[in-house]
C-alpha positions as CSV (number, residue, x, y, z in Angstrom):
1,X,-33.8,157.8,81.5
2,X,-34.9,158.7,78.1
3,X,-33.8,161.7,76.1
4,X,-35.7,162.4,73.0
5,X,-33.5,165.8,72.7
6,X,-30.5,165.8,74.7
7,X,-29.4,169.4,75.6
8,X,-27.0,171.5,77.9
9,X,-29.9,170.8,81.0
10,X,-30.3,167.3,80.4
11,X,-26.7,166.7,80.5
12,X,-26.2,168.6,83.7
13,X,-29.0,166.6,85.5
14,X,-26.8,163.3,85.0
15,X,-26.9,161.4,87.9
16,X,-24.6,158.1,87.3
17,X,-22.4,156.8,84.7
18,X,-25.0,154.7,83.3
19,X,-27.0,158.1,82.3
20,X,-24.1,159.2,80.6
21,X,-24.0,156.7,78.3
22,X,-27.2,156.9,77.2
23,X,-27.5,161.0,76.7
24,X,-24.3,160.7,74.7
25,X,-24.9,158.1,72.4
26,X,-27.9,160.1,71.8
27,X,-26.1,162.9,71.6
28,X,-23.0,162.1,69.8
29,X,-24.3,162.4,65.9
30,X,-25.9,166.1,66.5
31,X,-23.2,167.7,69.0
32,X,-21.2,169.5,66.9
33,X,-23.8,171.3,64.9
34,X,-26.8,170.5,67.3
35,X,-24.9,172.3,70.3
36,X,-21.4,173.5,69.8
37,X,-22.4,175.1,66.7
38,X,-26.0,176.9,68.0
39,X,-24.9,177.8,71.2
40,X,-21.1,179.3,70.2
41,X,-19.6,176.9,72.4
42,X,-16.1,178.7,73.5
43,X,-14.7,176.8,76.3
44,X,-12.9,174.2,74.3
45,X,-11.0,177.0,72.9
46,X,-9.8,178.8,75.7
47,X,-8.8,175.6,77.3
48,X,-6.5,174.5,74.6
49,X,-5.3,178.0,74.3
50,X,-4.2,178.1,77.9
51,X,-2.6,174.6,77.9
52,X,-0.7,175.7,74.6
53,X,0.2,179.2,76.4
54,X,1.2,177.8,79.3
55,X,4.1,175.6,77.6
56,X,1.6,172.3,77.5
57,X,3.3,169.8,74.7
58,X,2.7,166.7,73.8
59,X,2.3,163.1,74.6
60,X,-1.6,165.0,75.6
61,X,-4.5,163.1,76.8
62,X,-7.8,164.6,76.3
63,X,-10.1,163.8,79.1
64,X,-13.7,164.0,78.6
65,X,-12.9,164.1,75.0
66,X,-16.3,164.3,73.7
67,X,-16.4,164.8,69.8
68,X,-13.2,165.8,70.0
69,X,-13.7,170.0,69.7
70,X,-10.8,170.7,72.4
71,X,-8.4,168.4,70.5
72,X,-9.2,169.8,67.2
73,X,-8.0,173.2,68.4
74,X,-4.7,171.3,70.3
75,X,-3.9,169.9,67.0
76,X,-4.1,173.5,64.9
77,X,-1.6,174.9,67.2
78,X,0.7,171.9,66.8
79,X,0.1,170.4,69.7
80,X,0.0,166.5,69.8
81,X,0.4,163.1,69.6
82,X,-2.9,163.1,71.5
83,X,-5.3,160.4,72.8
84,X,-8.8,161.0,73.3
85,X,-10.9,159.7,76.8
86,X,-14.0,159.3,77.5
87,X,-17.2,157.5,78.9
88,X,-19.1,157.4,75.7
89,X,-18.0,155.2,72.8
90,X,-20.5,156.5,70.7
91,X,-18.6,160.2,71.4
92,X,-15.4,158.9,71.1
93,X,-16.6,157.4,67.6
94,X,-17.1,160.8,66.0
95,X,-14.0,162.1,67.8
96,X,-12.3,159.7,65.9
97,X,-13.1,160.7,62.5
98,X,-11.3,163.8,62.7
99,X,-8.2,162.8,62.4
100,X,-6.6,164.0,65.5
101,X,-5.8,161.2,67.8
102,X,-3.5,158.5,68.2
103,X,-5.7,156.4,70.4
104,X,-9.2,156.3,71.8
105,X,-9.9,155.1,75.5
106,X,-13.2,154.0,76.7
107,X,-13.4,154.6,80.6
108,X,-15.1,155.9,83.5
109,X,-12.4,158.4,85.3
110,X,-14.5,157.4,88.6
111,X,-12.9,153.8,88.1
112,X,-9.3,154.6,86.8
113,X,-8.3,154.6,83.3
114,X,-6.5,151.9,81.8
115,X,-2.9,153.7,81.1
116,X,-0.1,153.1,82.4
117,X,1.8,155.7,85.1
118,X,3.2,158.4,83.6
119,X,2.3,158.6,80.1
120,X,1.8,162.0,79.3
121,X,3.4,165.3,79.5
122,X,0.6,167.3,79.2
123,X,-3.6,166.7,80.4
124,X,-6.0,168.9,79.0
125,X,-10.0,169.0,79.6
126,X,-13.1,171.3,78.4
127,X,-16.5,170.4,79.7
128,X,-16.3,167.3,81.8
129,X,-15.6,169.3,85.5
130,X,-19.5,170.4,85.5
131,X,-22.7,169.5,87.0
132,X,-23.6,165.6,86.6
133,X,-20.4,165.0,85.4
134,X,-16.8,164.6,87.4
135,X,-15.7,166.0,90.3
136,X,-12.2,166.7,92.1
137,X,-12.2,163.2,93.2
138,X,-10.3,161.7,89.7
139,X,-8.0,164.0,89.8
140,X,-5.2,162.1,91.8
141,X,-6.6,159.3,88.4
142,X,-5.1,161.7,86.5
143,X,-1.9,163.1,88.2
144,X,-1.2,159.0,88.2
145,X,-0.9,159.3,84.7
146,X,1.1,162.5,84.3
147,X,4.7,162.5,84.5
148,X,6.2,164.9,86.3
149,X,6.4,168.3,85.1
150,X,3.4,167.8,82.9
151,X,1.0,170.4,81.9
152,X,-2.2,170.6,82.8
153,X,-5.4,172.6,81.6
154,X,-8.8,171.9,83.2
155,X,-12.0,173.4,82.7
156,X,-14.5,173.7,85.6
157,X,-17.7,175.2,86.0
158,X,-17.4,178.1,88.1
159,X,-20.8,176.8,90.1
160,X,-19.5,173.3,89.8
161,X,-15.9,174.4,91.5
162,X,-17.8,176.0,94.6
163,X,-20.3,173.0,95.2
164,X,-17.9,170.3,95.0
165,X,-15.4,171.1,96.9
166,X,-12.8,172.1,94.3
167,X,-10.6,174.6,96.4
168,X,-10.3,172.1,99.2
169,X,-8.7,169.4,96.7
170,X,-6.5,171.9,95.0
171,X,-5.3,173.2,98.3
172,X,-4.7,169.7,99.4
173,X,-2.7,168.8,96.1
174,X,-0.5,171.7,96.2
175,X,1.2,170.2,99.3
176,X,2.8,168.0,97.2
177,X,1.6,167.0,94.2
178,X,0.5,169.8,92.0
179,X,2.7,173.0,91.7
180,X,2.2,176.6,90.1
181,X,-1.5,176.3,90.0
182,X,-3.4,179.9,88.6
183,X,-6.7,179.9,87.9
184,X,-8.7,182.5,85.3
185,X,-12.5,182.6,84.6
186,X,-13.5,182.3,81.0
187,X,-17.3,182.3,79.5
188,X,-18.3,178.9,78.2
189,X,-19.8,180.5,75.5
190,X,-19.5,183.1,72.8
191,X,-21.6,186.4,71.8
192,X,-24.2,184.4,69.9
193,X,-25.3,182.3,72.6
194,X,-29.1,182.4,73.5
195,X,-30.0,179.6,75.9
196,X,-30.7,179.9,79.8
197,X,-26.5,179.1,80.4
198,X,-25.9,181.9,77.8
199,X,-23.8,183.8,80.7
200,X,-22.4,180.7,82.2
201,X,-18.2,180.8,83.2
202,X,-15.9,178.6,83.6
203,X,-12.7,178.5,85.7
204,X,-9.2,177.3,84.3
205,X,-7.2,175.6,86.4
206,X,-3.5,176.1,84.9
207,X,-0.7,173.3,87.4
208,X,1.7,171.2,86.9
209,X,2.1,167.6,88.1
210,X,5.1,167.7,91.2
C-alpha cells in the first residue's frame, strides 16, 4: 500500500498492522499541522478532559499515542508521569519531542504490550478505537496492565463501537472486571472542520479496572 497523501480516509481503510506502519511513518512529520491542525481535531481534548474529570491520575499510559496530542493536554492539567504506546515508531518519535513522556513503547496492542501487570493507575486513549484500527478485543491487554481501581478514558468511534461489537465486550467486562462504566458522545472535531467526517462523533467510555 502506498500513500502519497495520508489522510483521515486512508487511515480508516487500514487493513493490517503492516499498513499502519507505513501510513504513519508517512504521516508522522505532517500530523499535527497537516491534520490536527486543518481539520480542528477535538477528540484528544475531550478525552483527557474526561479522564482528568473523572479522578484519572497518574502513573498514565497513553495508548495509540500518536504524536502525542492527548498527552500534551494530560500534561497541562497536571496529569502524569506518562508513557506513550504505539505501533508507529516514526509517531512515537515526534511524540517524544514534546517533552511529555517518561517512556515510549513500540507495540502492536493485538500482540500484548511489553509491560509488566499492573503498572498504571490510569489508561487513556483518543483515536485508536476506530475503523482499521483496534477493536474491543485488546482491551482485557489493557486491564492486564491496570491496577485495580485505575482510571480509564477511551475514545471510540460511535460507527466503530456499533460494528465491532463494543457493547457486547463492555457488557461482558462489567461482570467482573470493569466497574462504573458511563459512556458520553463527543464530536471528533471542532467548528472549523470541512472534510467528509466533519460531523463524525465519538463515544467515551469512562470505567474503572475491578
Amino acid at each position: 500500500m502506498t500513500q502519497n497523501t495520508p489522510n483521515l480516509h486512508s487511515a480508516y481503510a487500514l487493513n493490517s498492522p503492516e499498513d499502519s506502519k507505513r501510513l504513519y511513518a508517512e504521516w508522522a512529520g505532517d500530523y499535527d499541522d497537516g491534520f490536527a491542525s486543518r481539520e480542528d481535531y477535538q477528540l484528544h481534548i475531550h478525552t483527557a478532559r474526561a479522564f482528568v474529570s473523572a479522578g484519572g491520575q497518574g502513573p498514565v499510559l497513553d495508548v495509540g499515542a500518536g504524536t502525542g496530542l492527548c498527552g500534551s493536554v494530560l500534561a497541562s492539567l497536571g496529569v502524569g508521569p506518562i508513557d506513550a504506546t504505539d505501533i508507529s515508531a516514526e509517531m512515537l518519535g515526534q511524540a517524544m519531542r514534546k517533552d511529555i513522556y517518561r517512556d515510549a513503547i513500540e507495540a502492536d496492542l493485538n500482540l500484548g504490550i511489553p509491560v509488566p501487570p499492573e503498572s498504571y493507575s490510569g489508561v487513556v486513549s483518543s483515536g485508536t478505537f476506530t475503523h482499521g484500527h483496534l477493536g474491543p478485543e485488546v482491551l482485557p491487554v489493557l486491564l492486564r496492565v491496570a491496577r485495580p481501581g485505575a482510571q480509564f478514558a477511551l475514545s471510540i468511534n460511535a460507527k466503530h463501537y456499533t460494528e465491532r461489537g463494543f457493547a457486547e465486550t463492555f457488557h461482558a467486562l462489567e461482570q467482573g472486571n470493569i466497574l462504573h462504566l458511563t459512556l458520553s458522545e463527543v464530536p471528533i472535531f471542532g467548528d472549523l472542520a470541512s472534510g467528509p467526517n466533519k460531523d463524525d462523533t465519538a463515544l467515551i467510555a469512562l470505567f474503572e479496572r475491578n
